[in-house]
N, C-alpha and C positions, 0 to 999 in steps of 0.2 A: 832588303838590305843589299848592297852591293860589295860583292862577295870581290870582286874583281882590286874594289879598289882600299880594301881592305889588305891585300894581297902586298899592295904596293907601298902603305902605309905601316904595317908591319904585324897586323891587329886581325890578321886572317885566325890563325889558332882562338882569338878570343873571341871571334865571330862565330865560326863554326862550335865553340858549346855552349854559347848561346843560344843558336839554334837547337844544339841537341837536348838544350834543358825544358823549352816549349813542350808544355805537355800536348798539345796538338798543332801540327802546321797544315799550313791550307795554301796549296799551291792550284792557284786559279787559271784557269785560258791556258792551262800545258797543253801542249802541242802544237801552238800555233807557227812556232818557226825550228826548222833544225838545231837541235846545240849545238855551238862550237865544243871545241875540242876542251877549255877549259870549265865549261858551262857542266859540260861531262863529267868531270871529274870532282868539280866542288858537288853536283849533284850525288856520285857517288859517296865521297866522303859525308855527307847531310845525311843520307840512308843508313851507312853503312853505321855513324852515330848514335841512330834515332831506331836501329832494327832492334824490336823486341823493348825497346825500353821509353817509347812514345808514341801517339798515334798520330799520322801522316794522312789527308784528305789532298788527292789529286781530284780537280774539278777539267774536263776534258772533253770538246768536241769529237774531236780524233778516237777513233777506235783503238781498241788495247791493240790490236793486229799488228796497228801501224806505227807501235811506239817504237818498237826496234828501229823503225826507219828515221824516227827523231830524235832519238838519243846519237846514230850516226855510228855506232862505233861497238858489232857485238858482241864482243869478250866484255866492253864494258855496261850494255844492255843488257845482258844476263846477268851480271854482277846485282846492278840495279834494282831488276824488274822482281828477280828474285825476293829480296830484301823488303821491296814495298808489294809483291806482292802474297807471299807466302802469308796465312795465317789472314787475307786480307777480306772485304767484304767489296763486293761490287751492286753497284746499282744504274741499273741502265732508265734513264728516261725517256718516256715515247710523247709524241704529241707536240702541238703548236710552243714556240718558242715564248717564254710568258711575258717578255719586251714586244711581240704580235700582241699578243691577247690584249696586254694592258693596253697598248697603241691603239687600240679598236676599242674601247671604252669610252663612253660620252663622257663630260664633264661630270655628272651628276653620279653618274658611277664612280669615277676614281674616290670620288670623297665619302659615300657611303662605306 
């Protein structure tokens, strides 16, 4: 959903509880680039919605370490991280990237 242009259209309030009515959101490939400043903020306000009354799935190259450095901003990174992550469960995965493993599958294998 774009939150941005929602903002401008005037339908931001009815976007944002909509998202906080999703009984699970799944935010994919976070961290791949810095948030701007209002990526920041609609992110906080989606947490600050969704804290304690739905369940939030960050899916995440980037180490938790280094999320402060991607949120950009840490009065509002402790706001955040708090929120998603107090009360939260973590799961680290080790091993070959499973877009390798499949790539290195014969024909006969993928279809099995």
């Amino acid at each position: 959903m774009e939150l941005s242009q929602s903002k401008a259209d005037g339908s931001y309030s009815k976007a944002l509880k909509t998202i906080a009515k999703y009984d699970i959101l799944l935010l994919d490939d976070w961290g791949l680039e810095p948030l701007k400043a209002a990526q920041r903020n609609d992110l906080m306000e989606i947490m600050d919605d969704r804290h304690q009354h739905a369940s939030t799935i960050m899916i995440s190259q980037l180490p938790t370490e280094e999320w402060y450095q991607a949120i950009g901003d840490n009065t509002l990174a402790d706001a955040i991280l708090d929120r998603l992550m107090h009360n939260s469960h973590r799961l680290k995965l080790k091993g070959e990237s499973m877009r390798k493993v499949v790539s290195e599958l014969t024909e006969n294998e993928h279809l099995s």
